[in-house]
LOBAKOL-606863 format. One record per residue (C-alpha): x, y, z; residue in three letters. Coordinates in steps of 0.05 Angstrom, whole numbers, padded with zeros to 5 digits, always signed. Example, Ala and Ser with C-alpha at 12.3 -4.5 7.8 and 13.67 -1.06 7.14 Angstrom:
<rs>
+00246-00090+00156Ala+00273-00021+00143Ser
</rs>
This chain:
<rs>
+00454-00384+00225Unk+00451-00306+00203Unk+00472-00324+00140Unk+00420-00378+00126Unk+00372-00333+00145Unk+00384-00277+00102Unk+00397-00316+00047Unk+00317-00352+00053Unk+00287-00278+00068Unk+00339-00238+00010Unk+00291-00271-00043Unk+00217-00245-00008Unk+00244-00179-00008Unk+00230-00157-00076Unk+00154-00194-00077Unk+00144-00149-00015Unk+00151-00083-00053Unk+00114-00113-00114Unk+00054-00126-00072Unk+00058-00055-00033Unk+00062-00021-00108Unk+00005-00067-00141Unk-00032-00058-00084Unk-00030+00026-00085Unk-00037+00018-00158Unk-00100-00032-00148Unk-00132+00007-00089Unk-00116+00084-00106Unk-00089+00087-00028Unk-00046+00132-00016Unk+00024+00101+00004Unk+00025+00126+00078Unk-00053+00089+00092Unk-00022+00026+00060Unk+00038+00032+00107Unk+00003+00036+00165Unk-00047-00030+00150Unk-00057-00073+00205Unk-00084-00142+00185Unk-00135-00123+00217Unk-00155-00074+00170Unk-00162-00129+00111Unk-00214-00179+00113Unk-00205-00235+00067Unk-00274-00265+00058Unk-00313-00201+00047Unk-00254-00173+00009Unk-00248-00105+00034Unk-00196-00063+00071Unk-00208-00014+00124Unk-00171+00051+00113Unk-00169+00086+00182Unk-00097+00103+00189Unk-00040+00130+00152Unk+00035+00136+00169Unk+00067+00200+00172Unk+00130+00174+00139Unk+00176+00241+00162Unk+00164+00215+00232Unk+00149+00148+00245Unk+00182+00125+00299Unk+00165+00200+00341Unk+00102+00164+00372Unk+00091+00096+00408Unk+00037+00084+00360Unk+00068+00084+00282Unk+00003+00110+00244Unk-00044+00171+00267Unk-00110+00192+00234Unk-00118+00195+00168Unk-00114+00264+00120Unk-00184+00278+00133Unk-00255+00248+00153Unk-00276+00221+00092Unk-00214+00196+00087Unk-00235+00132+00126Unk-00269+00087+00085Unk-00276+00016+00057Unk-00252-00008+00003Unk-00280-00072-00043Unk-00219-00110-00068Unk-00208-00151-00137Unk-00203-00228-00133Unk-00132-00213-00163Unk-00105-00164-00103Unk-00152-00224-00057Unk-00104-00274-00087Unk-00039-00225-00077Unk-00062-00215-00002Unk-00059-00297+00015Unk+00003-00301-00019Unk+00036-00237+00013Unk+00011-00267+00084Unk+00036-00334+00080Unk+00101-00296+00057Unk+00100-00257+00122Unk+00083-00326+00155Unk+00148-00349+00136Unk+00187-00290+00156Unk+00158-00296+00228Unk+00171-00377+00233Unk+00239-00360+00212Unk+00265-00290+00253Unk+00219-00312+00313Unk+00236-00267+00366Unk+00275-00228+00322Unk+00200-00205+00286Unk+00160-00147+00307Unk+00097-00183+00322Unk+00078-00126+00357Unk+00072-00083+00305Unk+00020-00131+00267Unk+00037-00087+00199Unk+00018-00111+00124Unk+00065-00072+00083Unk+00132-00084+00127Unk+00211-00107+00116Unk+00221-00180+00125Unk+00232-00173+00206Unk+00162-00132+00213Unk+00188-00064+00221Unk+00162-00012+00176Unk+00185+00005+00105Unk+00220+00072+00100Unk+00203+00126+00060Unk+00272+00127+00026Unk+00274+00047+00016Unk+00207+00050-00024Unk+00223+00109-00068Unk+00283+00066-00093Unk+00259+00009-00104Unk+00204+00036-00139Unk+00258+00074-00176Unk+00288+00018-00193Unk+00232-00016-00225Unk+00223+00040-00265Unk+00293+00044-00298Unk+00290-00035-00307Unk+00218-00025-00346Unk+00250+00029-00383Unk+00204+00087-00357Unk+00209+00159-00334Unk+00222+00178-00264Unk+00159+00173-00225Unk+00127+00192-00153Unk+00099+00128-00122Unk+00036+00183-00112Unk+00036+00166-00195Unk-00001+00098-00172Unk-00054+00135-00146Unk-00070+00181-00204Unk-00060+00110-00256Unk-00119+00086-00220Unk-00159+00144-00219Unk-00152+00145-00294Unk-00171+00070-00301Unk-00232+00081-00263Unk-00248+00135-00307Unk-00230+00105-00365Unk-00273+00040-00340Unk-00333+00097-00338Unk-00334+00106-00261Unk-00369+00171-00237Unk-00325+00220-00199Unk-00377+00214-00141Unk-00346+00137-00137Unk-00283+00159-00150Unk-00282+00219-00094Unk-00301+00164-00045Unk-00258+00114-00062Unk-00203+00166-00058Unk-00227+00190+00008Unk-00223+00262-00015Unk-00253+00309+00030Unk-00307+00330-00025Unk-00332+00317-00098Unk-00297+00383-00127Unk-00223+00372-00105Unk-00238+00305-00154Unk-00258+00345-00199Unk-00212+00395-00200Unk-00152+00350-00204Unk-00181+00284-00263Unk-00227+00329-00301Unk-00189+00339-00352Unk-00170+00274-00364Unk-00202+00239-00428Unk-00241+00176-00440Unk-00166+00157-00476Unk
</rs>
């Protein structure tokens, strides 16, 4: 029975850490808000996601509750999703579906996470920083911080001729000049 099961869940494992990167690349979340999504958080039909937690991934399991507040006030927000990520999000769930009709008791409904392993705990630190290492070295590219996703799509909202005011709130930095300071310099190319 163990074996059957691992074998049907071995294959979702990559698509989950696909879908956490594209989704940090997509979003510009950081990676501890998109840990600590509750599918709550995402609503479907109006296509947004509620940012209003974020796991402290050094100690996660040091509380009852897995996320606390966010980095600062403005970073809760709402964020407008692309039909793509929409399209991701269905997928990803009935994916998740699966992995519940199949562990059962064995799941963490409880924890009610987005981004989790294929029994609904939550993703380590350590487990996402290889595997994103390891898409890296397949694609033939230079060691990267996952934080790398965030900066990629601060530069394709610039380069898509966003204003930094948009892209300070969609970042959910605490004001317009630590924006500044940090994707000024970047060009139009």
């Amino acid at each position: 029975m163990r074996l059957s099961i691992n074998n049907r869940i071995l294959s979702k494992r990559v698509a989950v850490y696909w879908f956490f990167f594209k989704f940090l690349i997509e979003t510009g979340m950081r990676k501890g808000e998109a840990a600590a999504l509750k599918w709550s958080d995402i609503e479907l039909k109006n296509k947004t996601v509620v940012v209003k937690k974020t796991l402290d991934f050094d100690f996660p399991e040091a509380h009852e509750e897995l996320s606390g507040d966010t980095k600062n006030d403005n970073s809760e927000r709402i964020l407008q999703l692309s039909n793509t990520i929409i399209a991701d999000f269905r997928h990803h769930m009935n994916v998740i579906d699966q992995n519940k009709l199949i562990l059962n008791e064995m799941y963490r409904h409880d924890l009610n996470l987005v981004m989790c392993r294929t029994d609904g705990r939550l993703i380590p630190k350590s487990t996402l920083f290889n595997a994103f290492s390891r898409i890296l070295k397949r694609a033939k590219l230079p060691s990267l911080p996952i934080h790398s996703l965030r900066h990629t799509h601060t530069v394709l909202l610039l380069e898509a001729g966003a204003t930094m005011k948009y892209i300070q709130e969609r970042l959910g930095h605490g004001g317009i000049q630590i924006t500044a300071d940090v994707y000024a310099h970047i060009s139009k190319k």
